[in-house]
N, C-alpha and C positions, 0 to 999 in steps of 0.2 A: 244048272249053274247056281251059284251058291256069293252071294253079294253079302260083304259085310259091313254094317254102319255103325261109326262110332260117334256116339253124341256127348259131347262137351257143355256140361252146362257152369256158367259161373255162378257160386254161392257167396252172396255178400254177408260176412258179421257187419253186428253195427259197436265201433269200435269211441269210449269216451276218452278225448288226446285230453281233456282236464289236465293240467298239474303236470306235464311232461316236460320236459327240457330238452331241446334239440341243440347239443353240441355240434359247431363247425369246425373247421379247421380255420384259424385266422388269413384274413385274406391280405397277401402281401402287394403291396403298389407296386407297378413294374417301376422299375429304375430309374433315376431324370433325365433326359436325354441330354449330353452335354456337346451335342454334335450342332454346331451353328448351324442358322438357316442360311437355305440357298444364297439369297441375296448377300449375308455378312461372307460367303464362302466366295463368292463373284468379286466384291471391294477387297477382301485379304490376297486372292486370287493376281488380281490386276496390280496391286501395292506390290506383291514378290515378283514378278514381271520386271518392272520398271527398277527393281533393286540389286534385279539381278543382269540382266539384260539391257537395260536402258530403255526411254520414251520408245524410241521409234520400233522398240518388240511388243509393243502393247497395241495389241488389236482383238477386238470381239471373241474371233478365235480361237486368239492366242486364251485370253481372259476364261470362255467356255473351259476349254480343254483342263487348265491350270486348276479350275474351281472344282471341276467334275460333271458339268452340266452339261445339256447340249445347246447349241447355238439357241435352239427357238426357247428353252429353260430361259439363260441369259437375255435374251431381249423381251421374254416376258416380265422380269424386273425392272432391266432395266433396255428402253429402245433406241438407243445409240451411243457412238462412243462417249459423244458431247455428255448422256446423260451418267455416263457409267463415270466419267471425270469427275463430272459435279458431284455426284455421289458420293465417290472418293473423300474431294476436299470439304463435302459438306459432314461429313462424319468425324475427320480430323480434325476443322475448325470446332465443330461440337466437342471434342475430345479437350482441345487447349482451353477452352473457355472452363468446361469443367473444373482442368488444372491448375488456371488461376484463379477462379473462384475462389477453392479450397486455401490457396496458400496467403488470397488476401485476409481471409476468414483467421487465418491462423497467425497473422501479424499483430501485436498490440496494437489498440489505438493512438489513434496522435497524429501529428502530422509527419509525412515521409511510410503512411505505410503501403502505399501503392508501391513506392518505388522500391523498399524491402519486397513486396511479395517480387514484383520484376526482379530485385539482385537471386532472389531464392530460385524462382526459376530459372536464372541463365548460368546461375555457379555453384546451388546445391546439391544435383539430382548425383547419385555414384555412378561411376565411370560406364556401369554395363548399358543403365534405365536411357542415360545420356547418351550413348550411341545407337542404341532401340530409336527413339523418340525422334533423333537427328536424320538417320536413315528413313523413317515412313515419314517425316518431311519432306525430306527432300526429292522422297521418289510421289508425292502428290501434287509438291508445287509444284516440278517439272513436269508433269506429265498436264498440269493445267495449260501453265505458260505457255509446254510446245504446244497446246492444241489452238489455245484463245485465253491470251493475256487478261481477257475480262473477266472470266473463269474467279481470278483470284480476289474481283471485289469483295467476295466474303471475309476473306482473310484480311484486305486493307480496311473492310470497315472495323473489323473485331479488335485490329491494330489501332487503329483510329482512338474507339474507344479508350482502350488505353490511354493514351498519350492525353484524351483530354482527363481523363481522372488523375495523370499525375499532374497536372495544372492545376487545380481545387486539389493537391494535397497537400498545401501547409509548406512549400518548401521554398528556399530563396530560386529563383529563376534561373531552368538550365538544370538545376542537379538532378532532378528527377530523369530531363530527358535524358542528360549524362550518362546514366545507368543505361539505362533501354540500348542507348548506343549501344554503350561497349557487351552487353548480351546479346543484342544482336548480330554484332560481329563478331562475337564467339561464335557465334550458332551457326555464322554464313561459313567461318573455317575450317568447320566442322563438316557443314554439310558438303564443300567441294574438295575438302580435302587440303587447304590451303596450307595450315600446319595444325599441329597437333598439341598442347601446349601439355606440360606436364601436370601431375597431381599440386604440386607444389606451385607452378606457376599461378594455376588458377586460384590456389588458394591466398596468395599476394596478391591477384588482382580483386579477388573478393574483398581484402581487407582497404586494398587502396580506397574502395569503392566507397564501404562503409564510413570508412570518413570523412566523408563526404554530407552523411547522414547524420552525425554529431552536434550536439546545441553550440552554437558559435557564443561564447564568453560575452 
């Protein structure tokens, strides 16, 4: 019988890379992912519920399914409804404060500019940002209210604030508040649907407003 062996040896050169250039192919970043995380997909989740449906269709559940998660996903963010609430209002609250910020920032100095940035928020924003804004309102406050009215201290403090900076704003007594009123019941007609005032209207009561805000002779 007759066996054959094949032997394999490996020969090493000794190779100088000195002075070579190794061309890559440039390396592309994968994409930015603009897909929100879980948690903002839970609070957008629970805000379309209540917009759609009303308070009392807003449950854990409901919330999971609407976001895309599964229940334990969801209570791993957030561990009950009470928290999933607060979450809610405490992200919107953050949201309005931003909003005034900006538009005190963009008042002239002097006195009455608190209450300018307030007429700017309650009669500037166009008809679409305005019913966007009025709508995740209203489906945060209520879904606070119907759980635990106390819910909303963040919002009364942040309101609060307010009202005392239009007091230190330079203005005769009342005008300031004046405003806040009549924007906020815009905002409240808005949100229940009370009436619905024309482009025109509003822009009469803007003007009534501002003269309000005028140097008295």
């Amino acid at each position: 019988m007759r066996i054959s062996i094949t032997i394999h040896r490996t020969i090493t050169f000794p190779i100088d890379y000195t002075g070579w250039t190794v061309h890559l192919p440039p390396m592309t970043p994968p994409p930015p992912s603009h897909e929100p995380d879980a948690r903002t997909r839970i609070l957008d989740a629970a805000e379309a519920i209540v917009r759609r449906a009303g308070v009392t269709s807003l449950t854990l559940d409901a919330a999971a399914r609407e976001a895309g998660v599964s229940k334990g996903g969801l209570l791993y963010h957030l561990a009950s409804k009470e928290a999933l609430v607060n979450a809610m209002l405490g992200r919107l609250t953050a949201l309005m404060g931003e909003d005034f910020t900006n538009l005190v920032a963009a008042q002239p100095d002097g006195p009455g500019r608190i209450a300018r940035a307030v007429m700017a928020w309650g009669f500037d924003l166009d008809a679409a940002e305005l019913a966007e804004r009025c709508d995740r309102a209203a489906a945060v406050f209520l879904a606070a209210f119907h759980h635990d009215p106390a819910l909303l201290d963040p919002v009364r403090g942040f309101i609060a604030d307010i009202r005392a900076a239009l007091a230190q704003d330079g203005l005769p007594p009342g005008i300031g508040a004046a405003i806040m009123a009549a924007s906020d019941g815009l905002f409240m007609a808005r949100i229940f649907g009370l009436y619905r005032p024309t482009g025109q209207e509003v822009r009469d009561m803007r003007n009534a407003l501002a003269t309000l805000l005028e140097p008295t002779p």
